[in-house]
C-alpha positions as CSV (number, residue, x, y, z in Angstrom):
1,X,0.0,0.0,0.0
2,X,1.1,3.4,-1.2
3,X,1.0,6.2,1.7
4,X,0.0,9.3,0.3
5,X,-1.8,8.0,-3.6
6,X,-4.1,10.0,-5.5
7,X,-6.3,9.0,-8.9
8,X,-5.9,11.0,-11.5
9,X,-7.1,11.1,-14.5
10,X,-5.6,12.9,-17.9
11,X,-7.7,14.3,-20.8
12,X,-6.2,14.3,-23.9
13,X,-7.7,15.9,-27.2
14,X,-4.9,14.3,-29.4
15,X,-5.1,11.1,-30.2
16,X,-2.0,10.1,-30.8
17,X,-0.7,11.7,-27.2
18,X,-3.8,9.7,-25.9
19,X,-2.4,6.5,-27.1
20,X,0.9,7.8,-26.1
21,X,0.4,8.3,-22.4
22,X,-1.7,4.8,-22.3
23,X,1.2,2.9,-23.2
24,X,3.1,4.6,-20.4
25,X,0.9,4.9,-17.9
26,X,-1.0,1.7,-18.6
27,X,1.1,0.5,-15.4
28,X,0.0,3.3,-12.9
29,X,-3.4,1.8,-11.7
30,X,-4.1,4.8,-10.4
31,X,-3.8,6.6,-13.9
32,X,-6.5,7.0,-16.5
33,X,-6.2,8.5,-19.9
34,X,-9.4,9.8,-20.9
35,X,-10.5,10.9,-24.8
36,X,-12.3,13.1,-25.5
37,X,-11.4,15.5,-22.6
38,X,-14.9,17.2,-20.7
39,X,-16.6,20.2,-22.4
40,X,-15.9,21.9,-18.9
41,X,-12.4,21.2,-16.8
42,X,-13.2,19.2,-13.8
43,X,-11.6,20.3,-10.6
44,X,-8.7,18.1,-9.1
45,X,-8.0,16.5,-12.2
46,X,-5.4,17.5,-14.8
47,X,-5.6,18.5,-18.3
48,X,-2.7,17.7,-20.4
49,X,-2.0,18.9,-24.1
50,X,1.7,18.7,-25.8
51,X,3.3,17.2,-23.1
52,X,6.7,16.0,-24.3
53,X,9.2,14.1,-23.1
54,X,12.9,15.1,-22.3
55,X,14.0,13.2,-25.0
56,X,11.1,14.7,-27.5
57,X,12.6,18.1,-25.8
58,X,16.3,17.3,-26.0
59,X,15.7,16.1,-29.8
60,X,14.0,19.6,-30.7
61,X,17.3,21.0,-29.1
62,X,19.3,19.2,-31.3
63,X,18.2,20.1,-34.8
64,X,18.0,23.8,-33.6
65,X,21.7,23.3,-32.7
66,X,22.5,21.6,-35.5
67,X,20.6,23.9,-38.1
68,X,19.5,19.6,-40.1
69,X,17.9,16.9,-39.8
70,X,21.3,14.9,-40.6
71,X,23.8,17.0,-38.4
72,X,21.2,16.7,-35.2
73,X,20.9,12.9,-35.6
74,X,24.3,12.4,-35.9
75,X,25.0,14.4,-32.6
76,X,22.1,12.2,-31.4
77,X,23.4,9.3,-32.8
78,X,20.9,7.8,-34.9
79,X,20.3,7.1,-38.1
80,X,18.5,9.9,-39.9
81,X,15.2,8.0,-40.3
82,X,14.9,7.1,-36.5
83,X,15.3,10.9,-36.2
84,X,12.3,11.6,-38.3
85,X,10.4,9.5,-36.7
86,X,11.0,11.1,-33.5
87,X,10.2,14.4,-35.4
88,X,6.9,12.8,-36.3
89,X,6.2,11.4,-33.2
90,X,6.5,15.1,-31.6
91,X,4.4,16.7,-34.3
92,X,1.5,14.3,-33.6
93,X,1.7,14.9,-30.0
94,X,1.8,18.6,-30.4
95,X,-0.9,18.6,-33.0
96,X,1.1,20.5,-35.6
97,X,1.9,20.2,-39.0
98,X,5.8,20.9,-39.4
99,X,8.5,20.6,-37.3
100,X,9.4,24.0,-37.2
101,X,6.0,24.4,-35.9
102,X,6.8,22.0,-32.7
103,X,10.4,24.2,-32.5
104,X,8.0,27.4,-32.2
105,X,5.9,26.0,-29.9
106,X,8.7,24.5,-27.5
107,X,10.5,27.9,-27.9
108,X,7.7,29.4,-26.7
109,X,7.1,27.4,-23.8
110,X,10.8,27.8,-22.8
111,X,11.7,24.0,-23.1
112,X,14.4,24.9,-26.0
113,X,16.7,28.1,-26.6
């Protein structure tokens, strides 16, 4: 028995972030993804849209550093396809269309410089 637990429950309006974040927090018990989210927020539960990972973050970082696709997977070390992959994963958890749309958006969250 856990001291201190708590249910929660995520909403998601992305479906691919929703079936993100059941894969990884199909273990939690005490987590439930939820699609579609409520028309109203409900109190004491949490809302989450274009939540990224460190690595989604760190990747982002990486092809602004590198100014390409190629140059940032190499410093990642991975092959240029796994990198656009990653790219696309982001995207579809973001809801966007480009990648430099997900850079914008993570620039303006302050994950990336």
């Amino acid at each position: 028995m856990r001291l201190n637990s708590y249910k929660v429950l995520v909403y998601c309006r992305d479906e691919a972030l929703l079936s993100y974040l059941q894969r990884v927090l199909k273990r939690d018990e005490e987590i439930e993804v939820v699609f579609p989210p409520p028309a109203e927020p409900v109190a004491a539960e949490i809302v989450v849209e274009g939540y990224l990972t460190p690595l989604e973050v760190e990747r982002l970082q990486q092809l602004v550093d590198a100014g390409s696709v190629q140059k940032a997977a190499e410093a990642a070390c991975v092959s240029e396809r796994t990198f656009q992959n990653e790219l696309g994963w982001i995207r579809a958890k973001l809801g966007v269309q480009s990648t430099l749309e997900a850079v914008v958006w993570a620039f303006r969250k302050g994950l990336i410089r």
